[in-house]
PyMOL Python script that loads the backbone (N, CA, C, O; Angstrom):
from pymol import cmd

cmd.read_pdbstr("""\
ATOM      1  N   UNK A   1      -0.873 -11.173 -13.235  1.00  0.00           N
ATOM      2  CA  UNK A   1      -1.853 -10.124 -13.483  1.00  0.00           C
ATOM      3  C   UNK A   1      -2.022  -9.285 -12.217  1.00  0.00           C
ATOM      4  O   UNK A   1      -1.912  -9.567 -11.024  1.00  0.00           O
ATOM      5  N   UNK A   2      -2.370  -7.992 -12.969  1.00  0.00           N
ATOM      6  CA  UNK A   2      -2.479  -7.183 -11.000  1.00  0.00           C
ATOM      7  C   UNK A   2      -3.196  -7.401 -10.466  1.00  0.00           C
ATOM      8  O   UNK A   2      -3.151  -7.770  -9.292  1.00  0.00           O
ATOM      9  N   UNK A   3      -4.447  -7.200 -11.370  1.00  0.00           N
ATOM     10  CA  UNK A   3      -6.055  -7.403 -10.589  1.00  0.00           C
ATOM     11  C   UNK A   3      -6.666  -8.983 -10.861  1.00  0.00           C
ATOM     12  O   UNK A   3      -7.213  -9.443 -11.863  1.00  0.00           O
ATOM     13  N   UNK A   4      -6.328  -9.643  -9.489  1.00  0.00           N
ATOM     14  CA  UNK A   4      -7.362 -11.445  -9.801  1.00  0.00           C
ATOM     15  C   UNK A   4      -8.135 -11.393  -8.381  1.00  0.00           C
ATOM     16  O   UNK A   4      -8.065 -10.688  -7.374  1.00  0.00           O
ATOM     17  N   UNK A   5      -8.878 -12.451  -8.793  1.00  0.00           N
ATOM     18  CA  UNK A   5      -9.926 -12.292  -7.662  1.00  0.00           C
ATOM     19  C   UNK A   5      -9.587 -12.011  -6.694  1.00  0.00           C
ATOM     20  O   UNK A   5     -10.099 -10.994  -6.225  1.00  0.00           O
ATOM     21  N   UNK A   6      -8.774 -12.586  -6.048  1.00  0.00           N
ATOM     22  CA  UNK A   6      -8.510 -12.315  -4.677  1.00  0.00           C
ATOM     23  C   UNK A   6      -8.344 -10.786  -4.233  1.00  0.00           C
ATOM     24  O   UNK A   6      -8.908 -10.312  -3.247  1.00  0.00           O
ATOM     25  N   UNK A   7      -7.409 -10.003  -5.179  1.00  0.00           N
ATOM     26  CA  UNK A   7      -7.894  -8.578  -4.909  1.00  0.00           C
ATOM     27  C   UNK A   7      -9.080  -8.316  -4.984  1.00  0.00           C
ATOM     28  O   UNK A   7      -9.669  -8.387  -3.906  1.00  0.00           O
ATOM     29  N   UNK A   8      -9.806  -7.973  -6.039  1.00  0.00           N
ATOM     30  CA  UNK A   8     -11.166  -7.552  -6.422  1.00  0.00           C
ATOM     31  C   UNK A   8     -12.160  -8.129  -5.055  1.00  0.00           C
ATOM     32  O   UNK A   8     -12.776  -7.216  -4.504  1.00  0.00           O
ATOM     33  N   UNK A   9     -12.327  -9.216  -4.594  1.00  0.00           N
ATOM     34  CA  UNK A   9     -12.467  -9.504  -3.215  1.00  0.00           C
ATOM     35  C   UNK A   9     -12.439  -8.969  -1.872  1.00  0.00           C
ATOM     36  O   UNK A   9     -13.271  -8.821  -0.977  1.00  0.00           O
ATOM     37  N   UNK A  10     -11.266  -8.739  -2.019  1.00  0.00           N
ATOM     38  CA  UNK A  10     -10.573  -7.854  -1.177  1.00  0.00           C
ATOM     39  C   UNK A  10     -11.184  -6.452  -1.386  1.00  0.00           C
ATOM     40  O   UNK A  10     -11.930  -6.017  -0.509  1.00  0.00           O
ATOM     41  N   UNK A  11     -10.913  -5.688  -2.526  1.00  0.00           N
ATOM     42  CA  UNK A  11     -11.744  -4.396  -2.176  1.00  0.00           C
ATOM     43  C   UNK A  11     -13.159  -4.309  -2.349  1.00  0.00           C
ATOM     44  O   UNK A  11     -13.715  -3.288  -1.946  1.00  0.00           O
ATOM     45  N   UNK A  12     -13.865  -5.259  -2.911  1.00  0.00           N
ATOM     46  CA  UNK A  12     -15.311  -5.275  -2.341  1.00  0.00           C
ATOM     47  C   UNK A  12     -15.638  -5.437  -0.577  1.00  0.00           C
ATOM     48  O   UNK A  12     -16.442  -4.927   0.205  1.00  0.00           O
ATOM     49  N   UNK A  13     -14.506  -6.463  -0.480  1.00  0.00           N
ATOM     50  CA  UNK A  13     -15.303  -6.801   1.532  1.00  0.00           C
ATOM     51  C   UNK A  13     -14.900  -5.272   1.981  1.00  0.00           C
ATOM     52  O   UNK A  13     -15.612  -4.793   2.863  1.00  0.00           O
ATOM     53  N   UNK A  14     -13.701  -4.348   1.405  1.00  0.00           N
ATOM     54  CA  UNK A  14     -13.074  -2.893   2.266  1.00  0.00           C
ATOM     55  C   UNK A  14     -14.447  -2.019   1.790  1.00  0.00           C
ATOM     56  O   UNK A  14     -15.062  -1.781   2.829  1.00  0.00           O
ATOM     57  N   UNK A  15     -14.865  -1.688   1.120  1.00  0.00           N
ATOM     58  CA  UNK A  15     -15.490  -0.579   0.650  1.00  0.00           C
ATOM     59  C   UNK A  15     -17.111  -1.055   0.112  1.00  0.00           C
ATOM     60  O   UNK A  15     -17.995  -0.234  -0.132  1.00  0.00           O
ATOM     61  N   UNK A  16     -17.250  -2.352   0.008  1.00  0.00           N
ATOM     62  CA  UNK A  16     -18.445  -2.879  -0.113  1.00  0.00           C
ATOM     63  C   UNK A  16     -19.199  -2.887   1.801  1.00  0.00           C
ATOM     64  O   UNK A  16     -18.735  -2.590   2.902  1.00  0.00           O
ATOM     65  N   UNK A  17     -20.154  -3.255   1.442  1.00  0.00           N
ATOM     66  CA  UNK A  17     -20.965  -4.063   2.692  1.00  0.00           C
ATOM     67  C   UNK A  17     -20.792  -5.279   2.786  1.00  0.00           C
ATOM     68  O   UNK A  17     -21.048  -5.808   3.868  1.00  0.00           O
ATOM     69  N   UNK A  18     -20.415  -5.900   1.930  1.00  0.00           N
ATOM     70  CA  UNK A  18     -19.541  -7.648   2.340  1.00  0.00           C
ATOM     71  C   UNK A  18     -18.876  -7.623   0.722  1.00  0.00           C
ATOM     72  O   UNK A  18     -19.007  -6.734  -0.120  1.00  0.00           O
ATOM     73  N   UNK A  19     -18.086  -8.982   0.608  1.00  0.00           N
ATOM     74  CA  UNK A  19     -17.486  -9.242  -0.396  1.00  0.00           C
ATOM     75  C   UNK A  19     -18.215  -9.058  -1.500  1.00  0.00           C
ATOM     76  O   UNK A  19     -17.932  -8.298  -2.425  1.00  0.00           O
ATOM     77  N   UNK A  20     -19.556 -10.048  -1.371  1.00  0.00           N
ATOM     78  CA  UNK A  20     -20.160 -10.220  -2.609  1.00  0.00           C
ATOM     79  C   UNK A  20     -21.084  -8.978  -3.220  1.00  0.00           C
ATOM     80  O   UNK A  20     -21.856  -8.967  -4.179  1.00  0.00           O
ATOM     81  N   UNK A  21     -20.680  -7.892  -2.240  1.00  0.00           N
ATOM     82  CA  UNK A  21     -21.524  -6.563  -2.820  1.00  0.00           C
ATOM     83  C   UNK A  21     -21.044  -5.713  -3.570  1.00  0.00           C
ATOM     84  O   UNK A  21     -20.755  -4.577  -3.194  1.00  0.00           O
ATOM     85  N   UNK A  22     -20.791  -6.429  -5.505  1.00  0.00           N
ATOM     86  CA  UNK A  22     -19.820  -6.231  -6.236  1.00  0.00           C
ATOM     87  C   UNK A  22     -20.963  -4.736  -6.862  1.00  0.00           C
ATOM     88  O   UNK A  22     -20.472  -3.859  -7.573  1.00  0.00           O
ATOM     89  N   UNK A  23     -21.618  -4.723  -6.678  1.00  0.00           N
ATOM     90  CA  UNK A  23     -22.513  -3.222  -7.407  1.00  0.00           C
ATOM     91  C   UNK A  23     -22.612  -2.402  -6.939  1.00  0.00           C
ATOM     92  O   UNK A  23     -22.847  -1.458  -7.694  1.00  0.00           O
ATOM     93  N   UNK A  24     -22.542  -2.088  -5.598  1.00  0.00           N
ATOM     94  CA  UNK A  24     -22.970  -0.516  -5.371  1.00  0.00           C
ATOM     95  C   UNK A  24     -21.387   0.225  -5.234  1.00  0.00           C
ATOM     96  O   UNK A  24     -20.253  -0.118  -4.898  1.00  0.00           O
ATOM     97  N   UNK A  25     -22.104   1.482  -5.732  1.00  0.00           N
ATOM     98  CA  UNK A  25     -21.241   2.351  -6.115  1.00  0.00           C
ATOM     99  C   UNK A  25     -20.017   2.808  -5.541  1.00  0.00           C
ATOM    100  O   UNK A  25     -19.202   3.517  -6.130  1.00  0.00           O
ATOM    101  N   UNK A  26     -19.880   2.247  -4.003  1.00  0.00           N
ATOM    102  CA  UNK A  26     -18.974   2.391  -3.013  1.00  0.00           C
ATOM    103  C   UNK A  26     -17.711   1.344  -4.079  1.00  0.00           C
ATOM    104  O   UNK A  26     -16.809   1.928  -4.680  1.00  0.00           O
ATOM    105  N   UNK A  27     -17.854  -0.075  -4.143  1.00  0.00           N
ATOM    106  CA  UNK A  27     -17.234  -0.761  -4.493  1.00  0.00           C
ATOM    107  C   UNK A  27     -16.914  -0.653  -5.778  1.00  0.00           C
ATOM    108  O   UNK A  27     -15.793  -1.127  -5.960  1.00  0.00           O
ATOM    109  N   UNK A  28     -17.353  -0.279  -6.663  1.00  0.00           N
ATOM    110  CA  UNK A  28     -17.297  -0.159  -8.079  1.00  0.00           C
ATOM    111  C   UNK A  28     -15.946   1.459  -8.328  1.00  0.00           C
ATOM    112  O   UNK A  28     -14.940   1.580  -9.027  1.00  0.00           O
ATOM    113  N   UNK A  29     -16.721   2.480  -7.262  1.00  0.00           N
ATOM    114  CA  UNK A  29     -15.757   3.355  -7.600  1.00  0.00           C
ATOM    115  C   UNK A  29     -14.324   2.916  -6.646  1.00  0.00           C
ATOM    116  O   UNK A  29     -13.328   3.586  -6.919  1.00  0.00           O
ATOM    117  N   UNK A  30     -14.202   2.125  -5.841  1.00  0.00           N
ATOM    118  CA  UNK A  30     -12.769   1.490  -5.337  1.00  0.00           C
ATOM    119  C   UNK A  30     -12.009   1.104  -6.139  1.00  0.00           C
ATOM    120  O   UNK A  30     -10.865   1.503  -6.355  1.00  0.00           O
ATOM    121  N   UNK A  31     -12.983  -0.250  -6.980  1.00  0.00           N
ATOM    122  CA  UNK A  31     -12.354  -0.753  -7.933  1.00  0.00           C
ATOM    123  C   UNK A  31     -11.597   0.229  -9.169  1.00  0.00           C
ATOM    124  O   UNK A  31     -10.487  -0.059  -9.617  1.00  0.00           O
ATOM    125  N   UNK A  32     -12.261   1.226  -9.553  1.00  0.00           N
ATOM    126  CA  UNK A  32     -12.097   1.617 -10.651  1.00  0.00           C
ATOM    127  C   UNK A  32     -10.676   2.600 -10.277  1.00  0.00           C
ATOM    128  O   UNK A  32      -9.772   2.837 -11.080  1.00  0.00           O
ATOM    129  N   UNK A  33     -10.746   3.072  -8.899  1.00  0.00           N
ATOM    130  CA  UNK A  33      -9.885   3.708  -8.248  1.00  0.00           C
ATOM    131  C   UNK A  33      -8.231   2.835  -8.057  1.00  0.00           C
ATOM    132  O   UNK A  33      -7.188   3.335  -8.477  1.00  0.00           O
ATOM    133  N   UNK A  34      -8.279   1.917  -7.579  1.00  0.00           N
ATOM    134  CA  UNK A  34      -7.312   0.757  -8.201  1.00  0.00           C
ATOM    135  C   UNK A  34      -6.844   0.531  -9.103  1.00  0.00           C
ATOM    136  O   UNK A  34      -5.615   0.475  -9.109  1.00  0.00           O
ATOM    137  N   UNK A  35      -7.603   0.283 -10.340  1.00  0.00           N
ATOM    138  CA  UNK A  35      -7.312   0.652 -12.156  1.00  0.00           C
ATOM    139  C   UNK A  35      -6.746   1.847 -12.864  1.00  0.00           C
ATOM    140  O   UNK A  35      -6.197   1.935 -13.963  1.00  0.00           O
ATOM    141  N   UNK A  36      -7.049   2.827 -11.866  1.00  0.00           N
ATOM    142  CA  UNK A  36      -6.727   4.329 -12.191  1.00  0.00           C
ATOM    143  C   UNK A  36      -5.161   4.189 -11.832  1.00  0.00           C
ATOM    144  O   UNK A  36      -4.212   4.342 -12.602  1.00  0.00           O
ATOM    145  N   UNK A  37      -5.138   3.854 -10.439  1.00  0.00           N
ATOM    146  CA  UNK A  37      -3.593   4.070  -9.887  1.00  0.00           C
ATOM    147  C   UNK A  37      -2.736   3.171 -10.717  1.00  0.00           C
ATOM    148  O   UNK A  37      -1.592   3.566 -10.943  1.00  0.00           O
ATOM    149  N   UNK A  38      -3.165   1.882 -11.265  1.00  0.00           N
ATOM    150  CA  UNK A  38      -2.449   1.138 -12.093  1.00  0.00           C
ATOM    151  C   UNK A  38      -1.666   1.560 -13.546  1.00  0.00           C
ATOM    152  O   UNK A  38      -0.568   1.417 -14.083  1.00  0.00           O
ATOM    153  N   UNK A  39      -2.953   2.160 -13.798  1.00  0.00           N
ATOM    154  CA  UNK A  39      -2.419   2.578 -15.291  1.00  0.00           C
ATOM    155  C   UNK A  39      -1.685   3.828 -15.190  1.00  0.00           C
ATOM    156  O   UNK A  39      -0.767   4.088 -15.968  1.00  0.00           O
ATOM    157  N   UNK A  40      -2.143   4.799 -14.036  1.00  0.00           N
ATOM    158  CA  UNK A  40      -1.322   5.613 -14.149  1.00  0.00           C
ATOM    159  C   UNK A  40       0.381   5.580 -13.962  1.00  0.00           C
ATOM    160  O   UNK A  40       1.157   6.480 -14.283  1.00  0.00           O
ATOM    161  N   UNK A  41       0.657   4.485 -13.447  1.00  0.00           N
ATOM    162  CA  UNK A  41       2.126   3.989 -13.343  1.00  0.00           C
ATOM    163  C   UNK A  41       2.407   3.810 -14.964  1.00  0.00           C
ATOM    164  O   UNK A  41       3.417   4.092 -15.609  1.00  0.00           O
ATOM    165  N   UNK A  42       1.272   3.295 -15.346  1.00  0.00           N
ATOM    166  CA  UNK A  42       2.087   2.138 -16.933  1.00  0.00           C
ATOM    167  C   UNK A  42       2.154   3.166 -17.665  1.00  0.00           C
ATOM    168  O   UNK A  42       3.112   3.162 -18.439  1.00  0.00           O
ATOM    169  N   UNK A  43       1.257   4.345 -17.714  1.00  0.00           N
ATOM    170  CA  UNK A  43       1.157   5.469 -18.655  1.00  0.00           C
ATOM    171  C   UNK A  43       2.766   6.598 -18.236  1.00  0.00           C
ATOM    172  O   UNK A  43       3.493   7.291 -18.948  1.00  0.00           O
ATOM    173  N   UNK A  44       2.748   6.254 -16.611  1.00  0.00           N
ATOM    174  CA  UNK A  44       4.385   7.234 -16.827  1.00  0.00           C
ATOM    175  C   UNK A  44       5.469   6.551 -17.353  1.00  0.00           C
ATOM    176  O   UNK A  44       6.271   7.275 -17.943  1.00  0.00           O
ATOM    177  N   UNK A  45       5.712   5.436 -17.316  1.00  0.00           N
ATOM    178  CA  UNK A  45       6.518   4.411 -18.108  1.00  0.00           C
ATOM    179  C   UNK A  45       6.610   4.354 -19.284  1.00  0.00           C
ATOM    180  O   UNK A  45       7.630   3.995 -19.873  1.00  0.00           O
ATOM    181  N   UNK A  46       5.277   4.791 -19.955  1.00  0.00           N
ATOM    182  CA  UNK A  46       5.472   4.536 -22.144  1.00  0.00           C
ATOM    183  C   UNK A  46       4.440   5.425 -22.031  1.00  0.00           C
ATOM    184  O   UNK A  46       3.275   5.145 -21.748  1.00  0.00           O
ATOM    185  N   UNK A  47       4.891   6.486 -22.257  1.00  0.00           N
ATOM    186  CA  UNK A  47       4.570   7.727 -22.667  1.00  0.00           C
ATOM    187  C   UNK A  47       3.845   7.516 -23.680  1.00  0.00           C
ATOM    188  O   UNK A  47       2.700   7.967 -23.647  1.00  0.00           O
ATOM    189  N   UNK A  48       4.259   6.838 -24.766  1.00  0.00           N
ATOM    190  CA  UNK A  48       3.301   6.664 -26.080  1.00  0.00           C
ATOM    191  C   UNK A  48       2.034   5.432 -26.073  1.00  0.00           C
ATOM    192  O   UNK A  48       1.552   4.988 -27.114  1.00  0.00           O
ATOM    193  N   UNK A  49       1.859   5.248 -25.492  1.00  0.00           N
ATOM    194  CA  UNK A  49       0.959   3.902 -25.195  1.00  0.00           C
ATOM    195  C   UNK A  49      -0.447   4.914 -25.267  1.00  0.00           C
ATOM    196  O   UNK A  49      -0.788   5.386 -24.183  1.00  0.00           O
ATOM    197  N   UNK A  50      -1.199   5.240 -26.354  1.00  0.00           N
ATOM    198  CA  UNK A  50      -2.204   5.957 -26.197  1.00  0.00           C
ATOM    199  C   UNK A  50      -3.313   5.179 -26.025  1.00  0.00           C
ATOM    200  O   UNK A  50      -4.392   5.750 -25.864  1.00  0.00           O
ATOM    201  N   UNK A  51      -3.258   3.950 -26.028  1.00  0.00           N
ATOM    202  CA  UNK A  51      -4.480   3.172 -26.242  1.00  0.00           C
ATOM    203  C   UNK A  51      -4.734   2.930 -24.750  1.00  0.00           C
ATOM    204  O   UNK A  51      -5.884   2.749 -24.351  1.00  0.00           O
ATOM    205  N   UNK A  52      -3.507   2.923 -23.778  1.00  0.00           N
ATOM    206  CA  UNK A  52      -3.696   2.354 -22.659  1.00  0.00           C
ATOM    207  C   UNK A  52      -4.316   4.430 -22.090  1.00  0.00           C
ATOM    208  O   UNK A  52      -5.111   4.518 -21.155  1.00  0.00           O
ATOM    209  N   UNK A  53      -3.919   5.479 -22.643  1.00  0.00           N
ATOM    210  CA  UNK A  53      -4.387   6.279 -21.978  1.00  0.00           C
ATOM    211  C   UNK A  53      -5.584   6.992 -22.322  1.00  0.00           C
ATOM    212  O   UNK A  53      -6.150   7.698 -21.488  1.00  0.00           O
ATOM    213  N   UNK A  54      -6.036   6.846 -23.572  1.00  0.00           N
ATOM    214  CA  UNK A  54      -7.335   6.624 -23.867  1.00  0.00           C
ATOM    215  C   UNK A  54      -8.188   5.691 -22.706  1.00  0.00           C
ATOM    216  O   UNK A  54      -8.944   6.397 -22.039  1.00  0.00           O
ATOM    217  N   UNK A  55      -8.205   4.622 -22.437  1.00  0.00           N
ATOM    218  CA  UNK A  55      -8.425   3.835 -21.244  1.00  0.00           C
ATOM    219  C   UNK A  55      -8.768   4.449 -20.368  1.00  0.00           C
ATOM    220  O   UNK A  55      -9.920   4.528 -19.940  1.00  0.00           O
ATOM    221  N   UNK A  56      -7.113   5.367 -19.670  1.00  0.00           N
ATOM    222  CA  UNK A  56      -7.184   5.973 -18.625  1.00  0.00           C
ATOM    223  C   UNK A  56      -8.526   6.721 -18.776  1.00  0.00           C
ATOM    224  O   UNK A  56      -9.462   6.321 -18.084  1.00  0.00           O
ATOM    225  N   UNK A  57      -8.709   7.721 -19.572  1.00  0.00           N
ATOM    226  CA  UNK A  57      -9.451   8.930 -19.605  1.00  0.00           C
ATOM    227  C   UNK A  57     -10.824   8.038 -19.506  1.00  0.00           C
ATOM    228  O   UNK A  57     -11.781   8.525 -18.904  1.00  0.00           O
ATOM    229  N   UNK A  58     -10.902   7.048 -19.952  1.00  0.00           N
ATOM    230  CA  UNK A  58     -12.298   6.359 -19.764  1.00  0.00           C
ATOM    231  C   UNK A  58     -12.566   6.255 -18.475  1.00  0.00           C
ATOM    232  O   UNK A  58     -13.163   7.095 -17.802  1.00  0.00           O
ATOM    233  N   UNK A  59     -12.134   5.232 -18.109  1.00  0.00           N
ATOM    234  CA  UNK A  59     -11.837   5.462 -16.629  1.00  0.00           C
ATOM    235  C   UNK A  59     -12.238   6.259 -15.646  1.00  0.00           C
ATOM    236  O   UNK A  59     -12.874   6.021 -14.619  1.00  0.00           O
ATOM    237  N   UNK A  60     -11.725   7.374 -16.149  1.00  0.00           N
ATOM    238  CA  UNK A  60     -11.828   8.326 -14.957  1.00  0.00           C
ATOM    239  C   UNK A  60     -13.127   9.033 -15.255  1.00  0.00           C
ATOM    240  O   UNK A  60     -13.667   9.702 -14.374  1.00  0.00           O
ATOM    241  N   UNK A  61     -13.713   8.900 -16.599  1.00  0.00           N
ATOM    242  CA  UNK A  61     -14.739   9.321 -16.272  1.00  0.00           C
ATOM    243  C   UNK A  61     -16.089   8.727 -15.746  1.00  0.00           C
ATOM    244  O   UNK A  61     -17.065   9.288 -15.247  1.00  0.00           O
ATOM    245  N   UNK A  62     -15.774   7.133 -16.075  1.00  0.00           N
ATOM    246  CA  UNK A  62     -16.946   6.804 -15.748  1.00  0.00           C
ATOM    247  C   UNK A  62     -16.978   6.219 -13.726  1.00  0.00           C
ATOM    248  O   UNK A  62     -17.908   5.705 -13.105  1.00  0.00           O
ATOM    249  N   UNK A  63     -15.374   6.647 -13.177  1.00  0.00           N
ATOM    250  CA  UNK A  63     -15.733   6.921 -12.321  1.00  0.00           C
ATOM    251  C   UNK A  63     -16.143   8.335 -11.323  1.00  0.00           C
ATOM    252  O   UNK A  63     -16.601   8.435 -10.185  1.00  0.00           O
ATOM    253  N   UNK A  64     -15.747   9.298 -12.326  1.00  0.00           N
ATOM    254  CA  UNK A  64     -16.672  10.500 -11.772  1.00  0.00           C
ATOM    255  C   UNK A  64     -18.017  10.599 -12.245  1.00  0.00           C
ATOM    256  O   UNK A  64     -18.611  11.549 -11.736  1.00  0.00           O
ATOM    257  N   UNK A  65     -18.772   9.843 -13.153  1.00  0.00           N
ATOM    258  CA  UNK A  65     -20.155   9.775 -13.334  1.00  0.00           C
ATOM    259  C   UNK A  65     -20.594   8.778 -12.208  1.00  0.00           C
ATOM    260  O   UNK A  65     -21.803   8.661 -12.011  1.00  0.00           O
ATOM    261  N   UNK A  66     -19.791   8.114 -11.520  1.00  0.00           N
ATOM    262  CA  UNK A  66     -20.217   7.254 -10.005  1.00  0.00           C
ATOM    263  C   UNK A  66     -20.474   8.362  -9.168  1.00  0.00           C
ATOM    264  O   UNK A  66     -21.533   8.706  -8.643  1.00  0.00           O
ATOM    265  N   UNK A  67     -19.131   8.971  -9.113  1.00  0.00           N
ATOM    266  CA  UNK A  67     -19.112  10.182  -7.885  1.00  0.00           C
ATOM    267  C   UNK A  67     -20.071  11.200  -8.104  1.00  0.00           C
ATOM    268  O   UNK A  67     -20.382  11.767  -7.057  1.00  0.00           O
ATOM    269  N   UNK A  68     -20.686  11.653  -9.197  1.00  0.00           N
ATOM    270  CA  UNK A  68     -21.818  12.152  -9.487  1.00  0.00           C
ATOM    271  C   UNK A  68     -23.389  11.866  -8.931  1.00  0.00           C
ATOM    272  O   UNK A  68     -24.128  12.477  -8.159  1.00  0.00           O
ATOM    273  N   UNK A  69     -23.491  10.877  -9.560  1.00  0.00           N
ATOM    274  CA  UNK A  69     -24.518   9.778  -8.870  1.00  0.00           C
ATOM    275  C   UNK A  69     -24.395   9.581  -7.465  1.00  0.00           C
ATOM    276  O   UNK A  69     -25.507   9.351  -6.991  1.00  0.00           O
ATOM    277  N   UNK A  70     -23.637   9.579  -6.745  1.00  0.00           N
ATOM    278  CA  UNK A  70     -23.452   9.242  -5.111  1.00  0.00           C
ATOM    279  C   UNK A  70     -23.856  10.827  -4.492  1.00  0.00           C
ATOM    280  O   UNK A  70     -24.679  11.193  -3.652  1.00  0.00           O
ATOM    281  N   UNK A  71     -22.782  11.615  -5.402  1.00  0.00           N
ATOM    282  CA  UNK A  71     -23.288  12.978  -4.223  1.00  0.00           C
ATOM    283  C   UNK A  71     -24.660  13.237  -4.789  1.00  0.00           C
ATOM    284  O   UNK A  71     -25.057  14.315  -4.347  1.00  0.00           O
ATOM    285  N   UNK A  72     -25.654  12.608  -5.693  1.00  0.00           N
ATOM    286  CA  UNK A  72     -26.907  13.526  -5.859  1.00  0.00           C
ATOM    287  C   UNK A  72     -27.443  12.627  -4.954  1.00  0.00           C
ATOM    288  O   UNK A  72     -28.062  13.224  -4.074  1.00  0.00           O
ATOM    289  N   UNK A  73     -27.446  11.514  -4.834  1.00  0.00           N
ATOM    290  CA  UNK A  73     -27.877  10.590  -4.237  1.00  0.00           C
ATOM    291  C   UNK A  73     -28.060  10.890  -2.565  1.00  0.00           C
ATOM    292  O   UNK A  73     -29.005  11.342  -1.918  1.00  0.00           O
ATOM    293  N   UNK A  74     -27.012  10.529  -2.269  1.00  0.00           N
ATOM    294  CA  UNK A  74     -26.264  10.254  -0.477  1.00  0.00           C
ATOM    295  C   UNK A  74     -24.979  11.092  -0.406  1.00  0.00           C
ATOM    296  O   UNK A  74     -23.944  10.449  -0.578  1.00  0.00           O
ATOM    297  N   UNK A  75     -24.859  12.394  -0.186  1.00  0.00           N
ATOM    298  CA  UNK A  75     -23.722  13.035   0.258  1.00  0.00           C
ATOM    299  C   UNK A  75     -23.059  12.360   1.127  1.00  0.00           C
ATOM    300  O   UNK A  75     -21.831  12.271   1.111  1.00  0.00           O
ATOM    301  N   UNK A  76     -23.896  11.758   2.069  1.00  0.00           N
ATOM    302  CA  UNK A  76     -22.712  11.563   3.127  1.00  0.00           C
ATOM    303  C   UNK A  76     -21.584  10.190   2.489  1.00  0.00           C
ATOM    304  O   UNK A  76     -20.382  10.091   2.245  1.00  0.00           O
ATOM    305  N   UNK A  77     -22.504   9.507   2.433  1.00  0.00           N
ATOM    306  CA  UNK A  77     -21.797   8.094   1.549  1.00  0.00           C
ATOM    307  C   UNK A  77     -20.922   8.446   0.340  1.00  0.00           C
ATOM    308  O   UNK A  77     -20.359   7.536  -0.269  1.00  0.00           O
ATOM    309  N   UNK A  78     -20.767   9.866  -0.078  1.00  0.00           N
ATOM    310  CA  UNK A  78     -20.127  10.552  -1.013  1.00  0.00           C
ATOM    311  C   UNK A  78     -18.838  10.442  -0.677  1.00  0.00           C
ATOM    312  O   UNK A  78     -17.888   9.854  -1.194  1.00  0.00           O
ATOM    313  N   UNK A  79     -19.003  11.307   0.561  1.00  0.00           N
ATOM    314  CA  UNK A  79     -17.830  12.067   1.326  1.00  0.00           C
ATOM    315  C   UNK A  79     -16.999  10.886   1.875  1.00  0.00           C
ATOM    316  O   UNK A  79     -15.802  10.681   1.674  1.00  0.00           O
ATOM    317  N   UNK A  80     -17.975  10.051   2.700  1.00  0.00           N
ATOM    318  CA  UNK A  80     -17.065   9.188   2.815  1.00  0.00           C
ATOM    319  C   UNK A  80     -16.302   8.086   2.018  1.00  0.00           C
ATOM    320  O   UNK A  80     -15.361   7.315   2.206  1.00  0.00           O
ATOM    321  N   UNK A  81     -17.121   8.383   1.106  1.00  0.00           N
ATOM    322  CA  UNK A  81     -15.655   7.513  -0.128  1.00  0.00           C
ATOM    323  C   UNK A  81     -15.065   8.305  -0.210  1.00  0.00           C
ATOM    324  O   UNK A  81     -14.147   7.986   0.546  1.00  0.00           O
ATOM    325  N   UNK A  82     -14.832   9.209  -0.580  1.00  0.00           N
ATOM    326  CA  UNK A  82     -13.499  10.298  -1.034  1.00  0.00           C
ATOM    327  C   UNK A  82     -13.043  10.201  -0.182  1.00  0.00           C
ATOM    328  O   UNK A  82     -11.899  10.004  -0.591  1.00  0.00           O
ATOM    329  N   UNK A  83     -12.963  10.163   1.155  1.00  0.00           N
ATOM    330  CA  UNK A  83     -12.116  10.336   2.179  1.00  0.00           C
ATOM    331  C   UNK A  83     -11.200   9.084   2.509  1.00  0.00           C
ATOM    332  O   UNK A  83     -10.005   9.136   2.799  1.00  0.00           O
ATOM    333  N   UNK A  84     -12.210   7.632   2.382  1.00  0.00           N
ATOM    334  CA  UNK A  84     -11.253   6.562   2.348  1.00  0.00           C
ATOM    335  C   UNK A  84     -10.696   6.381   1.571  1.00  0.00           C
ATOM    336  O   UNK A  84      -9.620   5.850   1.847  1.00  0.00           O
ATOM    337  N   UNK A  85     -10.930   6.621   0.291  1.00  0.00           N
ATOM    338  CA  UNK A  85     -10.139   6.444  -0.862  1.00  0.00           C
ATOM    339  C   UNK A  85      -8.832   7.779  -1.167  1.00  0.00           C
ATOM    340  O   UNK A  85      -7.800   7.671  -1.829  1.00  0.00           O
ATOM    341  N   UNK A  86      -9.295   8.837  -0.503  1.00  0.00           N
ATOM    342  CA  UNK A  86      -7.773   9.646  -0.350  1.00  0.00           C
ATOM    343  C   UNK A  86      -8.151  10.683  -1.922  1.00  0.00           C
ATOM    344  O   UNK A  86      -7.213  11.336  -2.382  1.00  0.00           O
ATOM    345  N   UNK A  87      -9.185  10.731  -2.453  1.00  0.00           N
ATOM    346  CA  UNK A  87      -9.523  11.431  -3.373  1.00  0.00           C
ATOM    347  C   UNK A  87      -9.485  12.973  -3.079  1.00  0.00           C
ATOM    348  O   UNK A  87      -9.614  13.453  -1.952  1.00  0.00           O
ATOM    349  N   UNK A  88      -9.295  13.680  -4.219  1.00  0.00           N
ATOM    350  CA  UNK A  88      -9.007  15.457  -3.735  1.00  0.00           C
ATOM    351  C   UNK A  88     -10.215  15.884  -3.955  1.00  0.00           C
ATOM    352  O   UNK A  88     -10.262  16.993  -3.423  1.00  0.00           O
ATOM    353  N   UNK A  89     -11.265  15.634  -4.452  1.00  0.00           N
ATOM    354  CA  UNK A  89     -12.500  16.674  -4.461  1.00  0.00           C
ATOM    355  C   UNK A  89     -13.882  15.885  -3.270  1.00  0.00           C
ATOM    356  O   UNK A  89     -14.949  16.472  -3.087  1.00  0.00           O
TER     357      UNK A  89
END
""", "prot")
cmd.dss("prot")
cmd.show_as("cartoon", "prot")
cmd.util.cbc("prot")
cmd.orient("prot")
């Protein structure tokens, strides 16, 4: 499997405030950012797989309703996710 604990771990301690800080929005939009890059491989591979890109589109939105929530919130904590995470907006 791609994603087992030990990743998910892993990008909570990078983008969290420690491992176990699986909720705030820093870590959640990492994670989801990870899932994104995943599927977007499987989706160029089988073009017809709509269920997996339905997914995608989920995905991505409910991690720009994070990125929403962060910049009304804390711009700066905004910016700096996009920036570690390599995001274009």
């Amino acid at each position: 499997m791609y994603l087992d604990k030990a990743k998910k771990a892993e990008i909570f301690a990078e983008y969290g405030k420690k491992a176990e800080n699986t909720g705030s929005a820093e870590s959640q939009i990492a994670l989801f950012t990870f899932r994104i890059k995943h599927l977007t491989e499987h989706v160029k591979a089988n073009r017809k797989d709509f269920v997996t890109t339905r997914s995608l589109t989920q995905l991505v939105g409910k991690r720009r309703a994070l990125l929403d929530y962060l910049y009304a919130r804390d711009i700066e904590r905004y910016r700096a996710i996009i920036k570690a995470l390599g995001l274009r907006k």
